[in-house]
N, C-alpha and C positions, 0 to 999 in steps of 0.2 A: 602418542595421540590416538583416541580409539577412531575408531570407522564409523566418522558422524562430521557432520560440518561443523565448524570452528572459523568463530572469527578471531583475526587478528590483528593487530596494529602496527605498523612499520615506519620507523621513523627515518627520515633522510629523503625519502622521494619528494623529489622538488619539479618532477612535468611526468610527461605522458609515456617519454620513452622509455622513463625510469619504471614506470607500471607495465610496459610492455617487457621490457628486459626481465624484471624478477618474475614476472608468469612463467615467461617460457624455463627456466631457472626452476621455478619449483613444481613445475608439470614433468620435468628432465627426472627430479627426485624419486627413486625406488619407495616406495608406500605410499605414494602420494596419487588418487585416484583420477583427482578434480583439485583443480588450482584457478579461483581467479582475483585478478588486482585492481582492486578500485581507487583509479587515481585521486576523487572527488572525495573520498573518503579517508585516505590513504592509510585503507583497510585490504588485508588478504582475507578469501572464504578458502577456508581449506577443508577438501575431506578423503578421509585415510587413515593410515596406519603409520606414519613416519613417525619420530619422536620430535620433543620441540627441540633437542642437544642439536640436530639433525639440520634444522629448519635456522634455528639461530646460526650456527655456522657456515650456512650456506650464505644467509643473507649479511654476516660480517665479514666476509671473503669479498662480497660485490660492495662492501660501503655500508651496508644500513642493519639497523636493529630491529628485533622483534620484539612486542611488548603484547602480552596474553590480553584478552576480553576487550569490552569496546570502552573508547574513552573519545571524550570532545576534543573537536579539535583545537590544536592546540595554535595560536595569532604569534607571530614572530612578536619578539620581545621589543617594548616598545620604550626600550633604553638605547638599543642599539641604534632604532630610525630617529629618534631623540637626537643623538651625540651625531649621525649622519647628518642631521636638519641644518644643525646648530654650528658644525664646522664645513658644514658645505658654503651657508650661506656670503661667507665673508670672501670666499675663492671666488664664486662667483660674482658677486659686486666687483672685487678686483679687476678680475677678467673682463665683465661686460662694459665697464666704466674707465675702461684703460687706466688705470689708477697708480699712478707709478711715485712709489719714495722707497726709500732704502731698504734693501734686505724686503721685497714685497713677494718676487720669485720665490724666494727661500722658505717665506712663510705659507706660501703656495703649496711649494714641497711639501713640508712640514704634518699641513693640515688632510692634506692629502694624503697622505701615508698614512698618517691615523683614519681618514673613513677609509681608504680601499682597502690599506689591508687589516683594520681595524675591527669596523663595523663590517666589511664586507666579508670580514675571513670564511665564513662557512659558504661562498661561491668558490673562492681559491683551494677551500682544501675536498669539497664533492669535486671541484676538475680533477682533484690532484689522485682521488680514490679512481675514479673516473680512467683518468689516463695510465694505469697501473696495470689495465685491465686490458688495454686497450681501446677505451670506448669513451663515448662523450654524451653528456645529455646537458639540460638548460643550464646547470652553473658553468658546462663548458664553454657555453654563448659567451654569458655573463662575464667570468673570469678574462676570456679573450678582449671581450670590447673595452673592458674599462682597465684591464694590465695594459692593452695596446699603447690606449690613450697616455695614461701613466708612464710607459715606459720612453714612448715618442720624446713626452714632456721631461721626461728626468735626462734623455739625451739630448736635449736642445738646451737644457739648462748646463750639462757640462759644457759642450760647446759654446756656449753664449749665444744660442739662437735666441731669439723672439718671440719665436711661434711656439707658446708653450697651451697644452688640454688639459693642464689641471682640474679646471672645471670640469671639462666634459667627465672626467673619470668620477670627478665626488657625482656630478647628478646622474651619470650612469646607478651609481651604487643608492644612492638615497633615494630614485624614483622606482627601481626593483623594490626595496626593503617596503615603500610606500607599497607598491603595490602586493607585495605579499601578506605585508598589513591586512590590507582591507580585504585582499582576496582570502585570506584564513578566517578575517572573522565572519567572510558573508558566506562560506563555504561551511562555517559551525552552526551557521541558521538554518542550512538544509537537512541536518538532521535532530530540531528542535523538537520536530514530531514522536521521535522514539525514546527522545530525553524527557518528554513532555509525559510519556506514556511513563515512563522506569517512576517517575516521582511518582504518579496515581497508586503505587503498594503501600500502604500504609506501613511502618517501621515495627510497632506493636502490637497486640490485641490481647484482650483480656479474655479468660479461660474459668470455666469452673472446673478447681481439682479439691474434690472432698468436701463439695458447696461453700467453698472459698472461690472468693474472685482473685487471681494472681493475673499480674499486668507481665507478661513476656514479649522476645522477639518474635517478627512472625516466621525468622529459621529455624524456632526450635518448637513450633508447630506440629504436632501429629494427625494423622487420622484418628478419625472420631472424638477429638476433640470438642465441649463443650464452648462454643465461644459466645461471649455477651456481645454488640455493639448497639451503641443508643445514639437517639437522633444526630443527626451532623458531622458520623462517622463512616470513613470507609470500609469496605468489608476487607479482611482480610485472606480469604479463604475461599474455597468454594465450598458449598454444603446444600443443605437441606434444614429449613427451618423445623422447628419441634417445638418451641413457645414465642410467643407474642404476634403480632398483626403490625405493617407498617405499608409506608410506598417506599421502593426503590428509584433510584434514577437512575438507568442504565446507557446510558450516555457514551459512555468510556468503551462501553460495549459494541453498543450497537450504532451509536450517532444518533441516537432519536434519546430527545429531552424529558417525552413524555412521562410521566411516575410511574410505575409498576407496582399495585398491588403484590403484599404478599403474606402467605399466613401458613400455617404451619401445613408441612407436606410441598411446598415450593421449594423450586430453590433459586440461591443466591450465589450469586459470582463475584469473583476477585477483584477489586477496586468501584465496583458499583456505590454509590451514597448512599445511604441511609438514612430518609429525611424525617419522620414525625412519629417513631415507634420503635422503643425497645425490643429487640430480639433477641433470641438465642437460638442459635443453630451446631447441628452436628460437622465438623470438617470432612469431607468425602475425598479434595487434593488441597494440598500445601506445597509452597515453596513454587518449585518448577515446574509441576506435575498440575498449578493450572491452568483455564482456557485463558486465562489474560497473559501468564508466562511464555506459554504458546506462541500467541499473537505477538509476544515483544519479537520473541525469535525468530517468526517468520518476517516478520517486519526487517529486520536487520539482512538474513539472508536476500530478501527479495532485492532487498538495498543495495547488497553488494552484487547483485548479478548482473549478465551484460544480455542487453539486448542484441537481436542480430544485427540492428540499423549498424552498432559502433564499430560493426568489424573493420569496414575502412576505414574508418579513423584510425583504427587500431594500427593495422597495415601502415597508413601512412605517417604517423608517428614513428613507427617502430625503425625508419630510416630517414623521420625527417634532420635533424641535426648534421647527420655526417653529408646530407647534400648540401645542406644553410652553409655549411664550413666550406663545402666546394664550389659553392654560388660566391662566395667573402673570397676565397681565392682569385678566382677569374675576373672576382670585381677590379680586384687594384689591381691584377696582372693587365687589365684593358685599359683603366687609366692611363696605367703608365706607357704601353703599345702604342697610346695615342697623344702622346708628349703632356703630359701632366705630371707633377711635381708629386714629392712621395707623400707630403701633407697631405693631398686630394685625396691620390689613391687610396691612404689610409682611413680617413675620414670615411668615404664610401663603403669601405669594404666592413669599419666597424659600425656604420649604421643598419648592414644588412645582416649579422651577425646578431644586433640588439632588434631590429622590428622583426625579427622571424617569430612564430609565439605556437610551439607545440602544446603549451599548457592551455588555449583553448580548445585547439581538436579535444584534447584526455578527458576538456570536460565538459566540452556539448552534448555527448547524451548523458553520463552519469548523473550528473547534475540535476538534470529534470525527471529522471528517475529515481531518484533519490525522494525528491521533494513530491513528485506524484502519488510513490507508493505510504510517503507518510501520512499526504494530506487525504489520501485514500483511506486508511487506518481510523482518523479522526472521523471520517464521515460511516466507519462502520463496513466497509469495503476490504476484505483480504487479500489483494494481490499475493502470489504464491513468488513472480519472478521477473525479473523485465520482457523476460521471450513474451509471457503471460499479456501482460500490458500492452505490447508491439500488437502482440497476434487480435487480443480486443478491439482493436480501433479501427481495423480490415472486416469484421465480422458486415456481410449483408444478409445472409437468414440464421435469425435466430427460432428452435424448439422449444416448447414449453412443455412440462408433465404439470397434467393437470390438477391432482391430488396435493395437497401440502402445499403448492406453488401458488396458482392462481387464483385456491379457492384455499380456506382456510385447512383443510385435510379431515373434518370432522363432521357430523349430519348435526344440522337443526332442522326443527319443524320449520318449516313455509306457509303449510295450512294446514288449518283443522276443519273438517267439515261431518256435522251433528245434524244424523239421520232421521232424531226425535223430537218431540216438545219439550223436553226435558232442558234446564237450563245448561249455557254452555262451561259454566261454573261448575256444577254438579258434576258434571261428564268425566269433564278434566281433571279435575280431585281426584274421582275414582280409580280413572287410568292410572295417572302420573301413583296415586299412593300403590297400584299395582305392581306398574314396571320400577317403583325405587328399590327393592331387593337385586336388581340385575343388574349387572357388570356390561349387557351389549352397550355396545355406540345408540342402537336408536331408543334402547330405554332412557339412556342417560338424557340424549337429548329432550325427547316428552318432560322427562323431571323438571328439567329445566327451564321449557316452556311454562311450564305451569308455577315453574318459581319465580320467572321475569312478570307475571301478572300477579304474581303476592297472591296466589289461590293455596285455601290451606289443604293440609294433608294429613291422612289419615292411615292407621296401624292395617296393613294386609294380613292376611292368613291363610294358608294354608298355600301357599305360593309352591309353585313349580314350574321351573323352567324345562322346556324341550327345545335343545342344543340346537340351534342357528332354524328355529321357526317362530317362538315363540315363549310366551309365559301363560300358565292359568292361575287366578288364586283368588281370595275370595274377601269382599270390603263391602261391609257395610247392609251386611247380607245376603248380597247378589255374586254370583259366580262370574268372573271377569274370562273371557280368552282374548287375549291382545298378542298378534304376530302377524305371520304373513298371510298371504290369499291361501296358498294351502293349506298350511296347518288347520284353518278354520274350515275350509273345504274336507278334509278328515277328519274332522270335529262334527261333519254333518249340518254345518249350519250355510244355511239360503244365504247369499250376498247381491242376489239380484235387485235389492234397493239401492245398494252400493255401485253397481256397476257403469253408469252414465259416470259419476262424478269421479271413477278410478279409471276412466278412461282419460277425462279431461285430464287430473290429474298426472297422467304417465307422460301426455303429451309436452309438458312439459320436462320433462326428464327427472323427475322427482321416482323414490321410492316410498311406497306404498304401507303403511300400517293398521291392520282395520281391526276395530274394535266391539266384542259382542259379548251382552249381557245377556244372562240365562239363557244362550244360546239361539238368541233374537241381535242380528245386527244394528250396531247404533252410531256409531262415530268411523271417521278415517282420517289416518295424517298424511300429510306428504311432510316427505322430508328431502333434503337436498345438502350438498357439500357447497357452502355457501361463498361466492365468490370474495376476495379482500375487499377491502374497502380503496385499497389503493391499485387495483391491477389496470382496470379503465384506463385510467392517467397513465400507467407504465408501458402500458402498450399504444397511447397515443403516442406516447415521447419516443417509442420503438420505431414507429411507423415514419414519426416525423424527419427521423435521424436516417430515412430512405432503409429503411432495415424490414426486412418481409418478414412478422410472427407466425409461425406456425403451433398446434396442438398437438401432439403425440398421447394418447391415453391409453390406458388399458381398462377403463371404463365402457359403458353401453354406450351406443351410438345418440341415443335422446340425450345423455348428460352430457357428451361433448358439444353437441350441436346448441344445447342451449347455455355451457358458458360460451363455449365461442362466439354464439351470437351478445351476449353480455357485455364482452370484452371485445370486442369491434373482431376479433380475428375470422378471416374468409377461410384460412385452408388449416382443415383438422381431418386426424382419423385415430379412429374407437377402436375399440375391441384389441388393440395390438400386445403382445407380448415383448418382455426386454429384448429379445435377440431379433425382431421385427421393428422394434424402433433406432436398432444400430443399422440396420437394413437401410429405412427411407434416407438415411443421415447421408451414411457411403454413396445413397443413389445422388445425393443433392449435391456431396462433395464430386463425384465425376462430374457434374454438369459443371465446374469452375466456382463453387460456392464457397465463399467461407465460415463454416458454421460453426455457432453457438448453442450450447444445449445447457436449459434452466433445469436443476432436479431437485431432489433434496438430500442426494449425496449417496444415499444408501440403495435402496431399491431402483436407482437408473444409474448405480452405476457401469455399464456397459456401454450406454449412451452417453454417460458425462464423458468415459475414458472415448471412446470413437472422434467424438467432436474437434474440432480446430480449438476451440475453448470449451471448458467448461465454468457453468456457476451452480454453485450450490448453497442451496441454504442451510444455512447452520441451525443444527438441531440439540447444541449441547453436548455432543460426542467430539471424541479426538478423531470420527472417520470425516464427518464434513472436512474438518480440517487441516487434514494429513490428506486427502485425495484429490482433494479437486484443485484448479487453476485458482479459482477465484471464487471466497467464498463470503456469500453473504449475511454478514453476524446478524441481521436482525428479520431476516426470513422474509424479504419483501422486495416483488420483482423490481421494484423502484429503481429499488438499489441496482439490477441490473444493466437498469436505460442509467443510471449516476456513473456504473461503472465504466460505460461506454462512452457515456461523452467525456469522462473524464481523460481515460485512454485516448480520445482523436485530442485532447489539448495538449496531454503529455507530448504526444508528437510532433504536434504541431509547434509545440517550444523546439524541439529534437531538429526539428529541419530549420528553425530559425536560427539556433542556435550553429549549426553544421553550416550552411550558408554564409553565415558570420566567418566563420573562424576558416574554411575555404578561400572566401571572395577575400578576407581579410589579407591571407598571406600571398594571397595571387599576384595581387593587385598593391602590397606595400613590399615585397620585395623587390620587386625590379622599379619601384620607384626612388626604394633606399640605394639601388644601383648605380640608378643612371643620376643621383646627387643630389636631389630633389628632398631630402631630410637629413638634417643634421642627427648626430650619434645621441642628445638628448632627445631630441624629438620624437627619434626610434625609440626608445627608453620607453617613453611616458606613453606611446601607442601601444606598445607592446604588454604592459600591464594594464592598458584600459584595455583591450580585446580580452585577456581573461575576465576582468571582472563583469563586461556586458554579457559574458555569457552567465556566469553565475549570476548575479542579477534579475535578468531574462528568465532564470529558471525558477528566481524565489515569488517571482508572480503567481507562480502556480498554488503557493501557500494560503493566499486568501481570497479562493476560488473554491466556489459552493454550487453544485448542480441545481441550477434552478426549475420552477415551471415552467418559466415563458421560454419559448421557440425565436427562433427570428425565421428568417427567407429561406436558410439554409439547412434547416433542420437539427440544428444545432446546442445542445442546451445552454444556454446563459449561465451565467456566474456573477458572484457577489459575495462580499466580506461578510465570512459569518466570526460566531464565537468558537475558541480556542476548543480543544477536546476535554472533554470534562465539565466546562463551565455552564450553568445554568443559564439557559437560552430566554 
């Protein structure tokens, strides 16, 4: 195995203690770096150097097998709860209905032997690996309570007693199998997310090789690749389009439904749709190498990680059995101390033995992490890990970088203001056909401006740019110098008509572009890094959720002060450098804070690594998403206030579900004690307390962060569509 994380699949674990026992088992293993076991999944993440000869051995020594890559879970076989149902039934009528004709005992026996050790055999033979070892986990319960019952009854029958628990042993056995039933299929629901996700790669794609269209798999894909897809196809690949015009729906992506424009010189990512327009694009990654591949992988890792909340679970799993067995002891030993018959005793001692239930502890938090971090994924959210998700839901101040984040990361004009009588048509042709030769951000932007008003444009000449001041060149006869306040001030030309309106203009935190014809000033822009369209809303939902936004920029102090006034936030500071904005972080973390820092992954990262969490916006690179906690696929703080409430619900499932499975065994064992539940009753409690908790944790799947608040600052939720589907 090389030195990378690996999932893998282990068959036989049947509770919590069992996931505790092989951790520590393959954390013991020489190459083995990092070892953890998710019971909920009954997945190992492994990372190291061991071999799998290594790893298999280890775990067919303790009882259980390894099986390479991820696979659904897999529902007890439902021939076996079938043939339990079916031969249980008639024992029990016997039983409950005193039903007495010839040979009835017999057929008691009989039917009985076929479900206990029949259908039940794989409880009898996990004790049997189990006790080899010396150790005991849930089939050890299991096997104990319904062999007891069986055995009691098979020696009352020799003796010709009366007091026979046939029944009790078949519904011991058929209310486990029920409940393992239902708890495997509701447990292969929690990871529908990343099964949901593997189907979005399309299987094919068609290729030009030698302007032939050949239809191939998409494994035997290369780079540079010519690939065709047409309307109401997924892409296969990532690339870079080079012919045709279409909209994308990146959905799978990012969680937003919206279409995406796209035309040659974009690019196109892995399983995104292709709705109304043939393309052809070059492949730049294939296979595993892309951002959707990525995302499956991180999605699984996060899935199998453990948060810190589980450690006591953990802990208490990991010795709860062998105390359940020493509880079942002292049960019938007190019975009987206090003159009770060995039926009672035994009765008691196997009802405490069957309501114990370590398989909720294993899976109160995985469970809900499991299902958070999927339903995270669908909404366009990267959870990195469970620590990741815990440590979210604690955040009270959250950072923002201002550039890329809150405001789109790029200058458009704001305004134009036309110093002449000259029409404001004319002005702007001349400009915009000036600055289109130049590659700056603020030419580009002017171009731009003048192309969202359908203003035509016209051939420049004699163009020349001087490096970060400006352009001169010459349209339409007239000599253009379009740049900054100095370059034009070394040009010799007067701006004092200019200067009233480039003052109003700075006031707002705009920069400045001023424009002069035959060296007589005429026009000015302001331009500005224009805030989203969604940050408003994101920072109300920040605020609401009792979360303090802060600004961190290394911008001028007018451009901080006037998005932050934009975006409601009170406390910002300008001018700052990376190793100055890890500085305010440290200073807010001493004061007891737990922070949050918004970036865009690349140029903050010192302040994303500093932070309690970090989020970053995904820019298309493997650094967004290999470095940060939590990375946001679709570049919008939105996403960060979605990511937040989503983490206080995760937990809030997390403590409901811990709660349960605590109060559950507190409070039903020492009532299965002191006689107060028969050995079926223990049964059927015992497998409803796992499935409430899985259950309780699949709520989380059709929960969508909404707009509306309530009292508590809280975001709402509501059933949306599945990942992928058009909204």
């Amino acid at each position: 195995m090389s030195n990378q994380k690996k999932i893998y699949y282990i068959k036989g674990m049947h509770c919590a203690s069992c996931a505790r026992r092989i951790e520590k088992a393959l954390t013991r293993l020489e190459g083995v770096e990092e070892a953890r076991v998710n019971f909920a999944t009954r997945e190992a993440a492994l990372k190291g150097t061991v071999s799998e000869e290594v790893l298999k051995s280890t775990l067919a020594s303790m009882g259980y097998s390894l099986e390479k890559g991820y696979l659904k879970a897999v529902a007890t076989p439902g021939s076996r709860l079938l043939v339990a149902a079916l031969l249980t039934a008639p024992v029990f009528f016997i039983s409950m209905l005193c039903l007495d004709f010839p040979y009835c005992s017999y057929l008691q026996l009989l039917l009985a032997t076929v479900v206990v050790f029949g259908a039940g055999y794989e409880f009898f033979a996990g004790a049997m690996r189990q006790l080899r070892h010396l150790r005991a986990n849930m089939d050890t319960l299991i096997a104990m309570g319904s062999g007891a019952a069986y055995a009691y009854s098979l020696t009352s029958l020799m003796w010709s007693i009366k007091e026979l628990y046939f029944e009790t042993a078949c519904v011991i056995v058929t209310l486990i199998l029920l409940g393992r039933f239902l708890e495997d299929r509701a447990r292969a629901r929690t990871t529908e997310a990343v099964e949901k996700l593997m189907t979005l790669v399309p299987k094919k794609a068609r290729c030009l090789r030698e302007d032939v269209e050949v239809e191939m798999s998409v494994n035997e894909l290369s780079i540079g690749d010519s690939i065709i897809v047409r309307p109401g196809e997924r892409i296969p690949a990532d690339g870079r389009v080079i012919d045709g015009r279409t909209t994308v729906d990146e959905a799978s992506l990012t969680g937003e439904s919206l279409p995406v424009v796209k035309m040659p010189g974009d690019i196109v990512q892995t399983s995104t749709i292709n709705l109304d327009g043939t393309i052809v694009f070059e492949a730049l990654r294939v296979g595993d190498d892309t951002t959707f591949a990525q995302i499956i992988r991180l999605v699984k890792e996060a899935q199998s990680s453990k948060a810190p909340v589980e450690r006591l679970a953990d802990r208490v799993s990991g010795v709860f059995v062998p105390i359940v067995l020493l509880i079942a002891v002292i049960t019938a030993a007190g019975w009987l101390w206090v003159g009770y018959c060995y039926p009672v005793a035994l009765t008691a001692s196997i009802a405490v033995v069957l309501i114990a239930c370590p398989c909720a502890l294993g899976l109160a938090t995985p469970a809900a992490v499991i299902v958070g971090v999927g339903r995270a994924a669908q909404l366009g959210i990267l959870i990195r890990d469970a620590k990741s998700l815990e440590e979210a839901s604690r955040i009270d101040t959250l950072f923002f970088d201002k550039t890329g984040t809150i405001t789109l990361g790029q200058p458009t004009v704001t305004q134009f203001y036309n110093a002449t009588q000259r029409p404001d048509i004319e002005l702007l042709s001349h400009a915009a056909s000036c600055e289109r030769p130049s590659e700056h951000p603020f030419a580009r932007a002017i171009v731009e401006y003048a192309r969202q008003r359908d203003i035509p444009l016209h051939t420049a000449t004699d163009f020349h740019a001087h490096s970060g001041l400006g352009i001169k060149a010459r349209c339409n006869g007239q000599i253009f110098t379009i740049g900054s306040e100095r370059m034009l001030r070394e040009e010799g030309i007067d701006l004092a008509d200019l200067e009233s309106k480039a003052k109003e203009f700075k006031r707002g935190g705009s920069a400045l572009v001023y424009v002069a014809s035959d060296g007589e000033p005429v026009a000015l822009f302001a331009l500005a890094d224009t805030v989203k369209e969604t940050s408003l809303q994101a920072i109300d939902c920040i605020k609401a959720m009792n979360i303090e936004p802060s600004l961190l920029t290394g911008d001028h102090y007018e451009s901080a002060e006037e998005v932050a006034k934009k975006v409601g936030i009170k406390r910002f500071k300008a001018g700052l450098k990376p190793q100055e904005k890890v500085e305010e972080i440290k200073e807010e973390q001493k004061r007891g804070k737990k922070v949050g820092m918004v970036g865009d992954g690349i140029n903050d990262a010192p302040a994303l690594m500093t932070a309690d969490v970090s989020f970053a916006m995904s820019t298309g690179t493997d650094v967004a998403l290999e470095a940060s906690q939590i990375t946001l696929m679709k570049g919008d703080i939105k996403k960060a206030a979605e990511a937040i409430a989503l983490s206080r619900q995760v937990m809030k499932t997390i403590k409901q579900n811990l709660f349960w499975a605590f109060s559950y065994n507190i409070v039903a064992i020492p009532m299965a004690a002191l006689g107060h539940l028969s050995p079926m009753m223990a049964a059927g409690f015992m497998a409803f307390s796992s499935l409430l908790v899985v259950f309780n944790s699949l709520r989380l799947r059709g929960y969508e962060p909404g707009r509306v608040l309530d009292g508590r600052g809280v975001l709402q939720y509501a059933p949306t569509t599945l990942i992928g589907e058009r909204k």
